[in-house]
C-alpha positions, 0 to 999 in steps of 0.5 A, spaced: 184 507 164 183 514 163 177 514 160 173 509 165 176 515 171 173 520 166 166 516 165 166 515 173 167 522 174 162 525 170 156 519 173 158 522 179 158 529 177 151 529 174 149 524 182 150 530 186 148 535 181 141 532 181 142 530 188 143 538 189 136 540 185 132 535 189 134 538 195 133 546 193 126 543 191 125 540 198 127 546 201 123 551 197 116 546 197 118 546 205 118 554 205 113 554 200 108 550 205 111 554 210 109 560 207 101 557 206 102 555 213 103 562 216 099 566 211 092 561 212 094 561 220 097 568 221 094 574 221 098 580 220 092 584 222 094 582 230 100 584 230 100 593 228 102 594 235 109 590 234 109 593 227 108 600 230 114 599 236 119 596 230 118 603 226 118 607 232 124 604 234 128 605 229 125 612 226 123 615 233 117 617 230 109 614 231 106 610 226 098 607 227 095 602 222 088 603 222 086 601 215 087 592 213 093 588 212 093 584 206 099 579 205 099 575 199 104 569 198 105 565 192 107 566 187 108 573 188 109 575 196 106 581 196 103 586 201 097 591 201 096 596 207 090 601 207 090 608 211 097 609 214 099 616 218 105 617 222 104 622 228 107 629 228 113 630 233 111 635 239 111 642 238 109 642 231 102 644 229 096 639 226 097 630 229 100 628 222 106 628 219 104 623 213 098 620 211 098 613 206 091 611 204 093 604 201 100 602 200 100 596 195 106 592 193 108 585 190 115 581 188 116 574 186 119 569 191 125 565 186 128 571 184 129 573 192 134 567 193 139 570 187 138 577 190 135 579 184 128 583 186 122 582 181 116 586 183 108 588 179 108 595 179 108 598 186 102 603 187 101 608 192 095 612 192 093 619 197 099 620 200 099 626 204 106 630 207 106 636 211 113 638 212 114 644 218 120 648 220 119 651 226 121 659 229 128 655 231 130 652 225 128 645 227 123 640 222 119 634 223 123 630 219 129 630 222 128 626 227 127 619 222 133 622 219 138 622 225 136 615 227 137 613 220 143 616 218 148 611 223 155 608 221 155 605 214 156 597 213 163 596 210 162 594 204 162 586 201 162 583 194 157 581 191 153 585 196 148 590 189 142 587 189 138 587 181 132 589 181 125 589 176 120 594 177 114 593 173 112 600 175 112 607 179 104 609 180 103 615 185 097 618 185 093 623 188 099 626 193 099 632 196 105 635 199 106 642 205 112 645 207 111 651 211 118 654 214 116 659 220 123 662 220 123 664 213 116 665 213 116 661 207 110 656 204 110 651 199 104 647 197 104 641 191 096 639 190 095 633 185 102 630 185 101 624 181 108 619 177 107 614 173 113 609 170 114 604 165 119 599 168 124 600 172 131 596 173 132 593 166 137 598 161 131 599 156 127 606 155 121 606 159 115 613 159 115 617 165 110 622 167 110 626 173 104 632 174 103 636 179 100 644 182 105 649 185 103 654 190 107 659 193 106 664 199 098 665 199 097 666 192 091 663 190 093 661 184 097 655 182 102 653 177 102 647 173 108 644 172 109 636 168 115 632 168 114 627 162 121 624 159 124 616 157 127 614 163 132 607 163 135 605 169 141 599 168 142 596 175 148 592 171 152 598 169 149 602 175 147 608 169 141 611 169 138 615 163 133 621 161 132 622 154 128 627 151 126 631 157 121 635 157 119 641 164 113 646 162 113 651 168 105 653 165 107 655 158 114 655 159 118 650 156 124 647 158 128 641 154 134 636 155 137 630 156 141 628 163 145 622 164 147 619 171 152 614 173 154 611 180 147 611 181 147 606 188 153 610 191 157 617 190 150 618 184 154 624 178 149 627 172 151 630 167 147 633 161 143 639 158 138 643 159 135 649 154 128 653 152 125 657 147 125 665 149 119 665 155 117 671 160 121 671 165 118 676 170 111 672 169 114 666 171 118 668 177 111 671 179 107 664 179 114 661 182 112 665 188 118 670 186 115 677 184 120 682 181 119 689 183 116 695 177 122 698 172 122 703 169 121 699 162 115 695 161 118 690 157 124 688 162 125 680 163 119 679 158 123 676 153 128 671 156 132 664 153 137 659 156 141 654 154 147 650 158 150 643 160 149 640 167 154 637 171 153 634 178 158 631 183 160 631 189 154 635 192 155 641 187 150 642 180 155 646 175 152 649 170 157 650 163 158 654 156 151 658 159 148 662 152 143 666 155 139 672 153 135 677 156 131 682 153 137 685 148 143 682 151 147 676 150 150 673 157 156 667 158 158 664 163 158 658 169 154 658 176 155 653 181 150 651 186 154 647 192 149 643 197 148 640 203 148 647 207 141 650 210 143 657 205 146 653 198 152 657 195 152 660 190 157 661 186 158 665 178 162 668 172 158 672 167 160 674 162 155 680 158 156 683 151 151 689 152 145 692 158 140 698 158 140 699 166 136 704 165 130 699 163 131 695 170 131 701 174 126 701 179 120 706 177 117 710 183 113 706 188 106 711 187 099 711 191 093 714 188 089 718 193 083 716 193 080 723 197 083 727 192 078 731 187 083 730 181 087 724 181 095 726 185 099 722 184 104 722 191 110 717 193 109 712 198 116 714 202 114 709 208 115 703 202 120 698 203 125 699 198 131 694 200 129 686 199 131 684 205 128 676 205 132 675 199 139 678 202 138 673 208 138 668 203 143 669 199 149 665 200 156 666 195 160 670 191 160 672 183 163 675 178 160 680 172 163 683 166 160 688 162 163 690 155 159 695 154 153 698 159 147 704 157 146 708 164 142 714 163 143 714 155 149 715 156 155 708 154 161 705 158 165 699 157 168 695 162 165 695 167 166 690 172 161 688 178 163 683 184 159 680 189 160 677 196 153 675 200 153 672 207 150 672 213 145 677 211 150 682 208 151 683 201 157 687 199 158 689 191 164 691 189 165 695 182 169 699 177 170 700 170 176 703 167 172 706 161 167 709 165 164 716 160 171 717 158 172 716 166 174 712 171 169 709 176 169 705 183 164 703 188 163 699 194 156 698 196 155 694 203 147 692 204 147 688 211 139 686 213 141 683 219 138 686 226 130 689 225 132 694 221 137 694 215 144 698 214 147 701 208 153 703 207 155 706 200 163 708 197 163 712 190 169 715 186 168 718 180 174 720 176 175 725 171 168 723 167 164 726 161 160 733 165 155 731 161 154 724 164 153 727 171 149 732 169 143 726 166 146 723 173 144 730 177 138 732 173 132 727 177 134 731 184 134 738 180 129 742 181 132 747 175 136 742 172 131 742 166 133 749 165 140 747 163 140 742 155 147 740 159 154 740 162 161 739 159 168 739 161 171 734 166 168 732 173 170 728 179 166 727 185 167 723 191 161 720 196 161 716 202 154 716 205 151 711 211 145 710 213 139 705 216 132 703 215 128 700 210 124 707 206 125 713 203 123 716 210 128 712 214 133 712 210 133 720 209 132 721 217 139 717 219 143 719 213 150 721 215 156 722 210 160 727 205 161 729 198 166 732 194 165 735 187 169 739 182 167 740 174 173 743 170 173 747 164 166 746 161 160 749 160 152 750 162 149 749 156 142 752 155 144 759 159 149 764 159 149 767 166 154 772 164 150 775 159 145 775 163 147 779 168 151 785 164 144 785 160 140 787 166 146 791 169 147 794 162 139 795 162 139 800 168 145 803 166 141 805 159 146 802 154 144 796 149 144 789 151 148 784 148 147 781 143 149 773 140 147 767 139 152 765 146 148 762 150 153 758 154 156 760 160 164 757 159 167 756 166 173 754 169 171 750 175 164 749 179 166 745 186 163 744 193 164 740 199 157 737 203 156 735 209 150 731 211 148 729 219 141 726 220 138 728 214 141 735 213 146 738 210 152 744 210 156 747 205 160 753 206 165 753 199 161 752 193 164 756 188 163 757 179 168 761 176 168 763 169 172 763 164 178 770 165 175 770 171 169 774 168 164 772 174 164 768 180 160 765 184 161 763 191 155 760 195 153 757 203 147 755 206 144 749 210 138 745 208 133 738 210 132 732 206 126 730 211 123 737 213 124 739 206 127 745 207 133 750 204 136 756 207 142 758 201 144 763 199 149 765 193 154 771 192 156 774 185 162 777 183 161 780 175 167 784 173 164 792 170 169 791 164 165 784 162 159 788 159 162 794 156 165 790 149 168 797 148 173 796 155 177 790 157 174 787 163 178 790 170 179 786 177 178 791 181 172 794 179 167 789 180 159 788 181 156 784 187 150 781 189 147 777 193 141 771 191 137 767 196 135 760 196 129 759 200 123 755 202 121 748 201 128 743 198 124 741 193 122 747 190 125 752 193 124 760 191 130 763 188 130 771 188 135 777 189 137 778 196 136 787 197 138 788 204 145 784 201 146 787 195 145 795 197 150 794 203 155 791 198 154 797 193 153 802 199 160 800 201 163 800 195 161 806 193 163 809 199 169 806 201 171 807 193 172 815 194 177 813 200 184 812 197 190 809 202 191 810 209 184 813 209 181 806 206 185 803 212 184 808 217 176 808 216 176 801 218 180 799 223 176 806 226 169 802 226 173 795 227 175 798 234 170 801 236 166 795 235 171 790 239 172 796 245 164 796 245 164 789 245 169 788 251 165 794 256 159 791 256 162 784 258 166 788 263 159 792 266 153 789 263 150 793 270 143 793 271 138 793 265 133 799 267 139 802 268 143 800 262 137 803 258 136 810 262 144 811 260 143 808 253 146 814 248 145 815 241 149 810 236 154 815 233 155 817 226 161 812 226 156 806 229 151 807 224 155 807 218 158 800 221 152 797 221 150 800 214 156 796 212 156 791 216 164 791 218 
């Protein structure tokens, strides 16, 4: 009895089943004939204007269909739609915001019942993009990305749909992009991209090439893409092997791997290149760096690093690069979905030369001059500040070691906060020629002009360090073969402008120096002096190879207002307090001026070797420094000199209270006449009629200047 159920059962089974077939046939003869119907009665070229007013509903922007429409039924359901343009927004500048000349694509009509989409290639030829930002911050694609962009359907089963595309053909594209807020432009020419097929796991060739321009250079960039792509809509797993980026002559390969490709899309993967010229690629990238004071700097450049992406964020890993001579590792992070992406990094770097990336002169030729000068240009802008504005984050460098002014130190530590338009540097290094550094340096390019503030500490550094660190500002630094001893200095300076000019004219701050137990080497300073003091006395000269002047402390505080400044307490003492120099005066960095004058104090005992130095005879006198800042005209100051030895000499005969009574006698007749002629100041005529002689005791005040 079982069996006769079992053998009915299956009859009734394959009924139905066939009975299934025949009607899914009627059904798709009846679509098919349908479709024939509509294709030979309809045609689609009457209804533009209903095409237009759906997308414009559902992108607010204004599409015209001004070429045929084609359409194409079975086997294949395809259409092909000839000169395409979508209308720019108002307040943007040309009437188009894209332009297709022929859209053309194909898909068989049985797999779309099983939700799979099977497709010829597609091909879209002279698609034109102007994008545009204009002085608010708006663009013209804005518009169909908020009206597209609405609440996502929940989710559903069996809701992925597999496709088969048999190719990806672009040719003859162009794309602008214009950024009126930035100033910044971008021009791709010549846009063409050709796949295999797309949607069934195997690799597949893909080629993209195209030409860059930035800004107005006239030249463009060659940039081809070419890799073996696979893309498994099962596993939703993408593939790139065997990647190849040539950046003009530069060369970059890797592989990359995508996983949750129709959802939250993550990549991982490697990118690497061979060594390249970095300056010369920044340049044809739109990036130009400024000239250093070596000419090999960013010539020779290599990279190698792991790439992630997750969650809006491209992490570079386990970087090993190297630039010019130095070995760089670390991670940097670039977070998306802002206006101004973060930018986030830690670096790690065996070893730099800064004095190869310091910035050269910014110089001009005169073209009127007989000879060739050279002059610098003090109106040249010195401070980037479009790329201030545009950076976004933090990071963190560590040097072990680092050459600044032929001179090494160790580890030296660098932190970076940018934001806003601010940029904020913070630096130290425990090891800094023998030392210790901080820094703060503050750059804020906000506003029509930009600001800057800078904080420096130095701690017990090499003298000899400060001294190749002073030696460019100068003007007979070249005189001296170096400094020893331990220096400290301190400095805090504000200022504001973007030129040497402006920059000179509204600098404000203080520093600090002292520089302890060393020497100025190349000149003996003592020696010098007892020779010219033993030459007029008619005794020998000095003699030795000493040529150093060992001191005990140099120190000074300067003040700078407006671009001028003032010091009162500048002083070099030598070793057994054989010489002492003090010093005060003003000078302008902008009208380059100087008016400063120097004081010396040599005991007589220092240039007889045959007696010990005495403290309480000493040789006084005076040196003017004036004239131009930058080249100031150094000479013996007579009127001083002679008043500070007419006094000793007179003053010397006079013992005790004579000394004392001497000057509290020009002291006080000084003060008396002081007070009576604030008292009667009388009529001017009559104050000359009554006006009597100066007395003796008058003139010799004035001549010692009591």
């Amino acid at each position: 009895m079982s069996t006769e159920f079992d053998l009915d059962t299956k009859v009734t089974v394959k009924k139905y089943i066939k009975l299934s077939i025949k009607v899914i046939l009627g059904v798709v003869a009846i679509l098919v004939m349908l479709a024939i119907t509509l294709y030979i009665i309809v045609d689609p070229n009457d209804y533009k204007k209903e095409i237009a007013s759906l997308v414009k509903a559902e992108t607010g922007y204004s599409i015209k269909i001004n070429g045929n429409i084609a359409l194409s039924v079975f086997p294949w359901i395809g259409v092909e739609v000839n000169d395409v343009e979508i209308a720019n927004p108002p307040g943007f500048k040309g009437k188009r915001l894209a332009h297709v000349a022929r859209l053309d694509i194909n898909a068989k009509l049985f797999p779309l019942f099983a939700s799979r989409l099977v497709t010829n290639k597609i091909t879209i030829r002279g698609l034109h993009l102007s994008l545009q930002v204009n002085r608010k911050g708006e663009s013209n694609w804005e518009g169909a990305q908020n009206k597209l962009t609405g609440p996502k359907p929940l989710p559903r089963k069996n809701d992925k749909v597999n496709f088969n595309i048999n190719g990806l053909a672009i040719t003859e594209a162009d794309i602008k992009y214009q950024n009126k807020k930035s100033g910044g432009q971008h021009t791709i020419t010549n846009l063409s991209l050709e796949t295999g097929r797309i949607g069934t796991g195997e690799l597949e060739a893909l080629r993209i090439s195209l030409q860059y321009k930035s800004g107005a250079r006239k030249k463009a960039l060659k940039i081809s893409f070419k890799s073996k792509l696979a893309l498994d809509t099962n596993s939703d797993v993408l593939y790139l092997r065997d990647v190849t980026l040539k950046l003009g002559s530069t060369s970059f390969t890797g592989f990359l791997k995508g996983s949750n490709i129709s959802s939250q899309a993550e990549f991982d993967g490697q990118i690497k290149s061979d060594v390249f010229d970095l300056r010369a690629l920044l340049l044809k990238l739109g990036m130009p760096m400024p000239k250093m004071q070596s000419k090999s700097a960013l010539h020779k450049f290599s990279f190698d690093s792991l790439v992630l992406y997750k969650n809006r964020v491209i992490s570079f890993e386990k970087i090993k690069a190297s630039m010019d001579h130095s070995t760089i590792q670390g991670s940097l992070n670039l977070r998306l979905g802002k206006k101004i992406p973060v930018v986030t990094f830690k670096l790690n770097v065996n070893h730099i030369n800064l004095d190869n990336y310091m910035l050269a002169p910014v110089k001009l030729k005169r073209k009127s001059a007989p000879k060739k000068r050279v002059v610098t240009n003090v109106n040249a802008a010195l401070i980037p500040t479009r790329l201030i504005r545009a950076l976004n984050g933090n990071g963190f460098i560590r040097i072990k070691k680092m050459t600044a002014l032929n001179l090494d130190s160790g580890q030296v530590q660098l932190r970076f906060v940018a934001r806003g338009g601010r940029l904020e540097i913070i630096s130290g290094a425990d090891n800094f020629y023998g030392g210790q550094y901080t820094g703060h340096t503050v750059i804020n390019a906000n506003g029509p002009k930009p600001s800057l503030h800078i904080r420096e500490s130095l701690r017990h550094v090499k003298g000899r360090a400060l001294y190749k660190l002073m030696k460019p500002y100068l003007t007979y630094g070249a005189y001296l073969n170096g400094v020893t001893g331990k220096a400290s200095v301190t400095a805090n300076f504000r200022a504001s402008g973007n030129s040497i000019l402006a920059l000179q004219r509204s600098l404000k701050g203080q520093v600090w120096f002292d520089v302890s137990n060393g020497q100025l080497q190349g000149f003996n300073a003592v020696k010098y002096l007892c020779n010219a003091y033993n030459q007029r006395k008619g005794r020998p000269a000095i003699g030795g190879n000493d040529d150093s002047t060992r001191f005990e402390k140099i120190s000074g505080k300067f003040f700078v207002s407006n671009g001028a400044f003032t010091n009162n307490n500048f002083i070099m003492q030598t070793n057994r307090s054989l010489l002492r120099i003090t010093g005060k005066g003003t000078g302008n960095f902008v009208r380059d001026t100087l008016d400063y004058r120097f004081r010396s104090e040599l005991l007589y005992g220092a240039c007889d070797v045959s007696k010990s130095p005495s403290s309480d005879r000493k040789f006084d006198f005076f040196v003017a420094a004036t004239g131009k800042l930058s080249a100031p005209t150094i000479q013996l100051d007579f009127n001083a000199t002679l008043k500070a030895v007419l006094e000793k000499k007179i003053l010397r005969k006079l013992k005790g209270s004579q000394y004392d009574g001497l000057k509290s006698l020009l002291n006080g007749q000084k003060r008396r006449r002081h007070k009576a002629s604030k008292k009667s100041p009388g009529n001017g005529a009559r104050h000359n009629k009554n006006k009597k002689e100066p007395s003796k005791n008058e003139t010799l005040r004035n001549l010692l200047n009591l």
